[in-house]
NURO-627977 format. One record per residue (C-alpha): residue number from 1; residue in one letter; x, y, z. Coordinates in pm, 1 decimal. Each point is the difference from the previous one (the first is absolute). Layout:
   num   residuo         xx         yy         zz
   NUM         a          X          Y          Z
...
END
This chain:
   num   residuo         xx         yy         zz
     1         x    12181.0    12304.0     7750.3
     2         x     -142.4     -245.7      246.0
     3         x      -26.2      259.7      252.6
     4         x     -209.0      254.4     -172.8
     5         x     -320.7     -237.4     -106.8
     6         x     -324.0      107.1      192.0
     7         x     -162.5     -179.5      183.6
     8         x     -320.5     -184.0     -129.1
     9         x     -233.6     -121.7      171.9
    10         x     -300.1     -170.8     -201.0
    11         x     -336.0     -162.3      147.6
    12         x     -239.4     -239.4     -198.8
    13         x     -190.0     -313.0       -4.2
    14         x      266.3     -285.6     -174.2
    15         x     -279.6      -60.2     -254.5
    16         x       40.2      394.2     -139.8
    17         x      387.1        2.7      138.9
    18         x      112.7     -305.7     -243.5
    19         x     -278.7      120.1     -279.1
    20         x      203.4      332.1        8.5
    21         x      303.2       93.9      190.1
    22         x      135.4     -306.6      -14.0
    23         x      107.5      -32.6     -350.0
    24         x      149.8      371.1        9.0
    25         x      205.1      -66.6      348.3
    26         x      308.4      -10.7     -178.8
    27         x       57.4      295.9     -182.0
    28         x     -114.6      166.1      292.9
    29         x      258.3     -154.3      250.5
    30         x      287.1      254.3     -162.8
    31         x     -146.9      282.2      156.0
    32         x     -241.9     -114.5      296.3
    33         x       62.6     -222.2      308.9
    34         x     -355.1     -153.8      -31.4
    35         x     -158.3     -123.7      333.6
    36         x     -358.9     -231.5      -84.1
    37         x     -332.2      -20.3      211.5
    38         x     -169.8     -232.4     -106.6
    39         x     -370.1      -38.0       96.8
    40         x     -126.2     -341.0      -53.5
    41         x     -202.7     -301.8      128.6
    42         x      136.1     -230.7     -214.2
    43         x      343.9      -11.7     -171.3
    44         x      114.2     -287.8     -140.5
    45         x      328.5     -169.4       92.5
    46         x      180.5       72.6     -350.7
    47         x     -110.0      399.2       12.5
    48         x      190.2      -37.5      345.3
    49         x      268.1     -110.1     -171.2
    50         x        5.3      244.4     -275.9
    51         x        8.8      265.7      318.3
    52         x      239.9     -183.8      163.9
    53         x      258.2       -7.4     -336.7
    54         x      -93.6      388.0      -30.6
    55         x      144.6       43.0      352.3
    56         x      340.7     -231.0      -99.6
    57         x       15.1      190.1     -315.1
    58         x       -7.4      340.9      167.4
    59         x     -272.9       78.3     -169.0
    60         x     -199.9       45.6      282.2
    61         x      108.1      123.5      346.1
    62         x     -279.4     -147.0      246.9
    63         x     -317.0     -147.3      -40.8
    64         x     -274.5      -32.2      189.2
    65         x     -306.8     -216.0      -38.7
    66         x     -323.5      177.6      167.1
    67         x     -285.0     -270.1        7.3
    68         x     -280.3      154.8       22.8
    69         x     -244.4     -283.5      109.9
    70         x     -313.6      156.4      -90.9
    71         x       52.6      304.8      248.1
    72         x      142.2      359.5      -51.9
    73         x      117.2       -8.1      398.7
    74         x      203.6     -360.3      -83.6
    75         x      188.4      214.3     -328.8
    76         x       45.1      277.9      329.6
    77         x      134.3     -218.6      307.4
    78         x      246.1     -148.0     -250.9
    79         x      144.1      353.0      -81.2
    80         x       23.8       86.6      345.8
    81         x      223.7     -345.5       15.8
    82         x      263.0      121.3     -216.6
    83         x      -63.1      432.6       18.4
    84         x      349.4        7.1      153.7
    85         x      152.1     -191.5     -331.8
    86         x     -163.9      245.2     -208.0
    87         x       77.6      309.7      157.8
    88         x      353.4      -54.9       35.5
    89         x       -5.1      -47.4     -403.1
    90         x      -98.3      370.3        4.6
    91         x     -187.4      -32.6     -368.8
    92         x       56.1      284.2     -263.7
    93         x     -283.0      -99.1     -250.9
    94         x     -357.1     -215.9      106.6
    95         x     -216.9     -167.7     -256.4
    96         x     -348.0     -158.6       75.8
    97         x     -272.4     -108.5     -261.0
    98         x     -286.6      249.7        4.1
    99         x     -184.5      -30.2      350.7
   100         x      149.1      104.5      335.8
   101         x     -105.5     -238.6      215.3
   102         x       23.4       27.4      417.6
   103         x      325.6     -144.5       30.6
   104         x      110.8      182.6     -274.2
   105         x     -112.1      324.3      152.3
   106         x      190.7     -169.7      333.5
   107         x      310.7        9.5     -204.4
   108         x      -15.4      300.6     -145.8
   109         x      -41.9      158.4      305.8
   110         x      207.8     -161.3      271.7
   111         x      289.0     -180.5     -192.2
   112         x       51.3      174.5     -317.0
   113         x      276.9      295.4       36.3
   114         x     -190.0      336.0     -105.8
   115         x      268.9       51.9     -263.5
   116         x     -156.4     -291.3     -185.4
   117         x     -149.8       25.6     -323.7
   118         x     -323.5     -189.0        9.0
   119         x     -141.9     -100.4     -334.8
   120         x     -340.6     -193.9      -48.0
   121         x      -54.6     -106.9     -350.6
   122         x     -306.7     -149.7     -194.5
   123         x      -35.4     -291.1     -215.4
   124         x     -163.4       10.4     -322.1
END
């Protein structure tokens, strides 16, 4: 069973990420192996922890925290630092909150396997 989840890969600010995915994380663990970017200038110590019992759990697979320090190109050297990580996860499904920013674009294009389902969803 373990073998046939897809591969999730999910990027968002911890503000929306604990506001939404983060209270549904569980029932989707049975069927995804969920890898987190998270995208954030500030995240407190206890949210770090929350991510870091996610990981011990097996909830989550990886995550990584993307500070973007006021900058787009800051959000896009740090995915260049751990591109290699990511590709070798070889993602089945991608979900991103509404806008497509450069590094987003970055990823889609040069790290995300073309056989990846890319999914950008809206918030009401």
């Amino acid at each position: 069973m373990m073998a046939n989840r897809k591969r999730l890969l999910i990027s968002e600010s911890s503000h929306l990420f604990f506001g939404s995915f983060g209270s549904v994380l569980h029932s989707l663990f049975p069927r995804f192996e969920i890898t987190l970017l998270i995208t954030e200038t500030y995240l407190s110590e206890s949210k770090k922890e929350i991510l870091d019992q996610f990981v011990t759990d097996g909830i989550l697979k990886h995550y990584y925290l993307i500070y973007d320090g006021e900058t787009e190109v800051r959000l896009f050297r740090k995915l260049r630092h751990i591109e290699n990580d990511l590709q070798e996860l070889n993602f089945d499904i991608y979900l991103a909150a509404q806008s497509f920013l450069s590094y987003e674009r970055y990823l889609d294009e040069f790290i995300l396997p073309t056989k990846c389902l890319r999914v950008i969803y809206l918030y009401n």
